[in-house]
C-alpha positions as CSV (number, residue, x, y, z in Angstrom):
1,X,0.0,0.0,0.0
2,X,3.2,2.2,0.7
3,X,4.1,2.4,-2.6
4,X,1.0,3.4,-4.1
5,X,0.7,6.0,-1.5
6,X,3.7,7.6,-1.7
7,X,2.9,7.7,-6.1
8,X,-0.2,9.1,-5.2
9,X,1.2,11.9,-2.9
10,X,3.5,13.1,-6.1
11,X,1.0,12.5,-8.8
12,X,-2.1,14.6,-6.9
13,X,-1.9,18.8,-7.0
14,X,0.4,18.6,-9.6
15,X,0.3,19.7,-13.6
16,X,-0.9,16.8,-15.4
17,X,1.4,15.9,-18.2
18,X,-0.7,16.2,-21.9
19,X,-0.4,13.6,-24.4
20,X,1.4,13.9,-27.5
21,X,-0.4,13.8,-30.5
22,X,1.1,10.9,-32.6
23,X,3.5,9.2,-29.8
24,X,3.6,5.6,-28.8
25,X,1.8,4.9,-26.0
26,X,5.6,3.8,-24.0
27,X,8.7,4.5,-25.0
28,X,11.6,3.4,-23.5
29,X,15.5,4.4,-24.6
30,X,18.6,3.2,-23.2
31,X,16.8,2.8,-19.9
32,X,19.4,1.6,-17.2
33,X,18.5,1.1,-13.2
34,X,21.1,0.5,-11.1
35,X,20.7,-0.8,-7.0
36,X,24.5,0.3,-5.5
37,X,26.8,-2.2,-7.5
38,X,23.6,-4.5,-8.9
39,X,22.1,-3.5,-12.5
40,X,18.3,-4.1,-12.7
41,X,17.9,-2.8,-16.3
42,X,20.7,-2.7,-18.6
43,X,20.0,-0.2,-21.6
44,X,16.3,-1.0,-22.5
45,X,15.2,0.0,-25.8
46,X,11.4,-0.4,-27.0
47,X,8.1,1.4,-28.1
48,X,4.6,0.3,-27.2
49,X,1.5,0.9,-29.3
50,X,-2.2,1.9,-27.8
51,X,-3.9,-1.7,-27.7
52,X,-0.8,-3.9,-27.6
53,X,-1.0,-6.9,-24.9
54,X,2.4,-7.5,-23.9
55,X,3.6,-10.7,-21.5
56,X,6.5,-9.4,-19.8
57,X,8.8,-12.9,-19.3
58,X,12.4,-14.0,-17.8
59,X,13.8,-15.6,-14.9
60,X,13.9,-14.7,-11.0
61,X,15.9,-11.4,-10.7
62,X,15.4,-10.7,-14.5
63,X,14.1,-7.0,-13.4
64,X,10.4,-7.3,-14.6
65,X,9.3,-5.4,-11.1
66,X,11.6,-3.1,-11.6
67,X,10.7,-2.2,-15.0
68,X,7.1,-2.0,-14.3
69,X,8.2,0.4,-11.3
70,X,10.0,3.0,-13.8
71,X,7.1,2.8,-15.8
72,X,4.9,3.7,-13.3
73,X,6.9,6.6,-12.1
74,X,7.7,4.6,-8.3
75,X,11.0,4.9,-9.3
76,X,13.3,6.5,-11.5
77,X,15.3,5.3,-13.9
78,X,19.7,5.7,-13.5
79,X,20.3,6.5,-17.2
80,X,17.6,6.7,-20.5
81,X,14.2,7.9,-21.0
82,X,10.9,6.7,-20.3
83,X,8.0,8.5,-22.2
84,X,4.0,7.7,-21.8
85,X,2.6,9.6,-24.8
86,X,5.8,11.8,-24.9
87,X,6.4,12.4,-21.7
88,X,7.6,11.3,-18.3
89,X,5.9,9.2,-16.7
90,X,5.3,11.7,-13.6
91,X,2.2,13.9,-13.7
92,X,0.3,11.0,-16.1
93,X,-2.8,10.1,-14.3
94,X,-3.2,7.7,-17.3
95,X,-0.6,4.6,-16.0
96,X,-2.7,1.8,-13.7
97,X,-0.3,0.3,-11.9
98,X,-1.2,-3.4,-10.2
99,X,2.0,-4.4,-8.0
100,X,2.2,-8.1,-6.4
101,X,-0.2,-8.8,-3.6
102,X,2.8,-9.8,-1.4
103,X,3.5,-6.6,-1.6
104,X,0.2,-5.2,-0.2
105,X,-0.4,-4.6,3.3
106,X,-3.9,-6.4,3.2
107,X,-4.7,-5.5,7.0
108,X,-4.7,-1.6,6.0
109,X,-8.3,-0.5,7.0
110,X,-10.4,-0.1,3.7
111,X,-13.3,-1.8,2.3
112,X,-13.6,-2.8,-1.3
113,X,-15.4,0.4,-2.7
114,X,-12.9,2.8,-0.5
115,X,-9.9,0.8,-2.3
116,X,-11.3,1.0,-5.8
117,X,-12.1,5.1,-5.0
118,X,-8.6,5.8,-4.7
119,X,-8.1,5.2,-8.4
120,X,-9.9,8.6,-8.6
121,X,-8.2,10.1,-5.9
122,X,-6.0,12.5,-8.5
123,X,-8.9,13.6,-10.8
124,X,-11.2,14.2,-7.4
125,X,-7.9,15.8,-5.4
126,X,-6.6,14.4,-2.2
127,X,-8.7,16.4,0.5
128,X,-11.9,16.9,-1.4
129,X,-15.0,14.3,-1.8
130,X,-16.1,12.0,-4.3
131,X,-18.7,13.3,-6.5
132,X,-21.6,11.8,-8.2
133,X,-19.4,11.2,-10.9
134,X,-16.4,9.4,-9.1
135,X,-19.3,7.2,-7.6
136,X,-20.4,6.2,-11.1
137,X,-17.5,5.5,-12.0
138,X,-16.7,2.8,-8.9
139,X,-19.9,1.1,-9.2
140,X,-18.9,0.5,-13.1
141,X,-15.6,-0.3,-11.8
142,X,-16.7,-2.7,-9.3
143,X,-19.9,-4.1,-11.5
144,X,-17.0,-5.4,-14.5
145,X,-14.8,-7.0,-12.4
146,X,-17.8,-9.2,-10.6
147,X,-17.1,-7.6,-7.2
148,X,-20.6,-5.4,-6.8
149,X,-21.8,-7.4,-3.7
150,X,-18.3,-7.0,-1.9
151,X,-18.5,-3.4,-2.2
152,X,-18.2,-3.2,1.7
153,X,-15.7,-6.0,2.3
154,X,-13.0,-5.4,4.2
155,X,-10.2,-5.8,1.8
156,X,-8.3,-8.4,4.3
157,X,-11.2,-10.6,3.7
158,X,-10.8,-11.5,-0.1
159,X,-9.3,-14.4,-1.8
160,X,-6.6,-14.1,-3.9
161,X,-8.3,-13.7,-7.1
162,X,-11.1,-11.5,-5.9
163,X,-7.8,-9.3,-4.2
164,X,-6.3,-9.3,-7.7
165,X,-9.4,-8.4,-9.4
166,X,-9.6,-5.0,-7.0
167,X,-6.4,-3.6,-8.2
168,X,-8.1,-4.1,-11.5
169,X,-11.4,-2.3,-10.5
170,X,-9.1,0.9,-9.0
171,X,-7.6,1.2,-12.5
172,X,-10.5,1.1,-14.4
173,X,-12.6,3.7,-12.4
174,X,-8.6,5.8,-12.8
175,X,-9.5,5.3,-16.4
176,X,-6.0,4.4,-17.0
177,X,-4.9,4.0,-20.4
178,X,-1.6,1.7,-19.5
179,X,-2.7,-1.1,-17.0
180,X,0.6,-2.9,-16.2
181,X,0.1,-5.9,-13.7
182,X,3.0,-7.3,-12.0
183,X,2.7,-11.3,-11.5
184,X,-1.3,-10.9,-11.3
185,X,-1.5,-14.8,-11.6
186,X,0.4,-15.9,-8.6
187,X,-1.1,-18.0,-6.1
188,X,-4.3,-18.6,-8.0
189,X,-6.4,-21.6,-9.4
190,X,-7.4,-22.0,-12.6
191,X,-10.7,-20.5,-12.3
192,X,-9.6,-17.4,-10.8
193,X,-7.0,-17.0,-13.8
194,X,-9.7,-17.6,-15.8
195,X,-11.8,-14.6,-14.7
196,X,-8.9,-12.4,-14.5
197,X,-8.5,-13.0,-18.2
198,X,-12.1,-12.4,-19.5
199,X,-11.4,-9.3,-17.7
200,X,-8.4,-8.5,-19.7
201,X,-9.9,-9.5,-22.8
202,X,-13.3,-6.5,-22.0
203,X,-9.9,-4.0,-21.5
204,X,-8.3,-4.9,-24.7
205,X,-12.0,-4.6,-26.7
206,X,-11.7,-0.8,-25.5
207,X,-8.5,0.3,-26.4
208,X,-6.9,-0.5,-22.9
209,X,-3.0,-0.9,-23.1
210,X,-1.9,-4.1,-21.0
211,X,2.0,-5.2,-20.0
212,X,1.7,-8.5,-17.4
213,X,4.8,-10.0,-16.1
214,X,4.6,-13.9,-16.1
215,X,6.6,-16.9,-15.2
216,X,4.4,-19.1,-17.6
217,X,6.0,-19.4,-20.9
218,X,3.3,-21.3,-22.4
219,X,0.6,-18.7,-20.8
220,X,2.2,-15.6,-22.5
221,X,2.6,-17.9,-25.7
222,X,-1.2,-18.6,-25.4
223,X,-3.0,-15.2,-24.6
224,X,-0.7,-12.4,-25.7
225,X,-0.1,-11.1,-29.0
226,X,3.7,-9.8,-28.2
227,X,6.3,-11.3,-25.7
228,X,8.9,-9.1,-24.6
229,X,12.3,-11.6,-22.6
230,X,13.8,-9.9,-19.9
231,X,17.0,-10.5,-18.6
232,X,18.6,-7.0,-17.2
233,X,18.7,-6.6,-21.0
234,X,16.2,-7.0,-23.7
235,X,16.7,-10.5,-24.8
236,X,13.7,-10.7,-27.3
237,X,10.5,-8.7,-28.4
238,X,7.5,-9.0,-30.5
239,X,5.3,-12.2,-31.8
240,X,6.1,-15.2,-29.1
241,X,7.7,-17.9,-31.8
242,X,10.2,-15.5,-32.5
243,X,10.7,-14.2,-28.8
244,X,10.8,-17.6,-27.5
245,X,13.6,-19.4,-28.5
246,X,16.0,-22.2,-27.5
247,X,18.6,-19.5,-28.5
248,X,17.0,-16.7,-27.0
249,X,15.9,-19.0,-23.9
250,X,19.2,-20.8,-22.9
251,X,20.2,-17.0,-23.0
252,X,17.7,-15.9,-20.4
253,X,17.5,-19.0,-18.3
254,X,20.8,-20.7,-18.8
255,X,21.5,-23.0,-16.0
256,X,18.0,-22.7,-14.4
257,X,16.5,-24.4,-17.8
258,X,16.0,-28.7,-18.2
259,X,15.1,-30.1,-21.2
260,X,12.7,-32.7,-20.4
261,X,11.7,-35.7,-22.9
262,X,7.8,-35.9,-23.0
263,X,5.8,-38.0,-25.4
264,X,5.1,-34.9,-27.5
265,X,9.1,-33.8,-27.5
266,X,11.4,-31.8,-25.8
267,X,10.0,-29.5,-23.3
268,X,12.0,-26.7,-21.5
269,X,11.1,-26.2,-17.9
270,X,12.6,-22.7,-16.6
271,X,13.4,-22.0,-12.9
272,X,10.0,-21.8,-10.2
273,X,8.7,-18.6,-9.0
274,X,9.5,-17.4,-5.3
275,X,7.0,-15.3,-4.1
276,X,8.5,-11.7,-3.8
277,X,11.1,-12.0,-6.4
278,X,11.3,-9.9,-9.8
C-alpha cells in the first residue's frame, strides 16, 4: 500500500502531463536502473503501441518489477528515458499500476469500494469528496470486475483472485490508459485466472494498453499477442515464436532451464517462482 501512496502523494496537486499527438503509448530508450553495484535494467530500448497486450517474461531477478516500477513513475530510472505519450511518466494520471499482492499490506483498513475510490483520488484531489461522478465511476468499476456485492468487504477478507481483481477495479474507475500488472496470476487456481483473463480480454476490446509479467512461458505464448524476454537486458521482443527461443531462452535462463523428454518432444522447464522476487 506504501508504494501506491507515496505515487499518489507526487501525482495529486500537480500539472498533469498532456499527451502527445502521434507518440507511442511507452517508449523506453537506453533505460538503465542500477541498486548500488547491482544493474536491474541494462539499456532498455522499446516502443509500445495503444492496444498492444504484452507478457513481460524471464527468470527470478530478470528485473520485470523493476521495470514496471519505472514505468509507473515509483522509481526512477539511473540513465535513459521513459515517455507515456511523450512524456515522463510523472504527472500521467493515465498509467494503472497493479504491483504483487505480497507486496500489499492487506490488513490496511479499507473496504472494497474505498480501495477502488482511490483510483480517482487525483482527478477528485486528495482532500476533497467524491462526487456523483467518481461514484459512477466505482460502481462501473466494481460491477465489471464481478465484485458489486463485496462493495463493503473489508479488503483483508478477499481471496486471492477477488484481491487481484480490486487492483483491477481501482484502474478502471482511474480510467487508465496503461494497466501494467506485476505477476497478477500468482497463487491462484485456474478459475480465478480464468476470470482475471475475461477481464483483460473486455480491457483490450476498449482500447486498454496491458503489460503483465509472467513466469508461464506457455501462458504468455497462449494469450498475448507480443512477448517481450527480460533479462537486465532486452533478450527478445514482439510475436512469441520469435521471442521464444532455444537461443534466446538458454540466454535468459541458462543453467535454471531442463530439457525434459515428453511424449510430445522436448520440453524446456525454466526456474520456479519465489513469491516476492522480480
Amino acid at each position: 500500500m506504501s508504494t501506491f501512496l507515496q505515487k499518489l502523494s507526487r501525482t495529486v496537486g500537480h500539472h498533469f502531463s498532456p499527451h502527445v499527438h502521434g507518440a507511442p503509448i511507452l517508449r523506453l530508450r537506453d533505460v538503465r536502473v542500477e541498486y548500488e553495484q547491482t544493474v536491474a535494467l541494462d539499456n532498455v530500448s522499446f516502443e509500445i503501441q495503444r492496444g498492444d497486450r504484452v507478457a513481460v517474461v524471464g527468470p527470478n531477478g530478470a528485473g520485470k518489477s523493476t521495470l514496471f516500477k519505472v514505468i509507473a513513475g515509483v522509481e526512477r530510472a539511473s540513465a535513459g528515458t521513459v515517455e507515456i505519450f511523450g512524456n515522463e511518466p510523472e504527472g500521467h494520471i493515465c498509467i494503472g499500476y497493479v504491483p504483487q499482492r505480497s507486496q500489499i499490506d492487506w490488513n490496511f483498513p479499507v473496504n472494497v469500494a474505498d480501495m477502488v475510490m482511490m483510483g480517482r483520488v487525483s482527478k477528485i484531489g486528495l482532500f476533497r469528496q467524491p462526487r456523483r461522478e467518481d461514484r459512477e465511476h466505482v460502481r462501473r468499476a466494481l460491477e465489471q470486475v464481478g465484485l458489486t456485492d463485496l462493495a463493503k468487504r473489508r479488503i483483508n477478507r478477499l481471496s486471492g483472485g477477488q484481491q487481484q481483481r480490486i487492483f483491477i477495479a481501482r484502474a478502471l474507475a482511474q480510467e487508465a490508459e496503461l494497466l501494467l500488472l506485476d505477476e497478477p496470476f500468482m497463487g491462484l487456481d485456474a478459475a480465478a485466472q480464468q476470470s482475471i483473463f475475461e477481464i483483460l480480454e473486455r480491457l483490450g476490446t476498449r482500447g486498454v494498453t496491458i503489460l503483465v509479467s509472467l513466469h508461464d512461458l506457455n501462458m504468455a505464448s497462449k494469450h498475448f499477442g507480443k512477448v517481450m524476454l527480460l533479462r537486465s537486458r532486452l533478450l527478445g521482443y514482439g510475436a512469441a515464436a520469435g521471442v521464444i527461443t532455444a537461443e534466446h531462452l538458454v540466454a535468459a535462463y541458462g543453467a535454471h532451464l531442463h530439457m525434459v523428454k515428453t511424449a510430445d518432444g522436448a520440453l524446456m522447464v525454466s526456474d520456479t517462482h519465489c513469491e516476492g522476487c522480480e
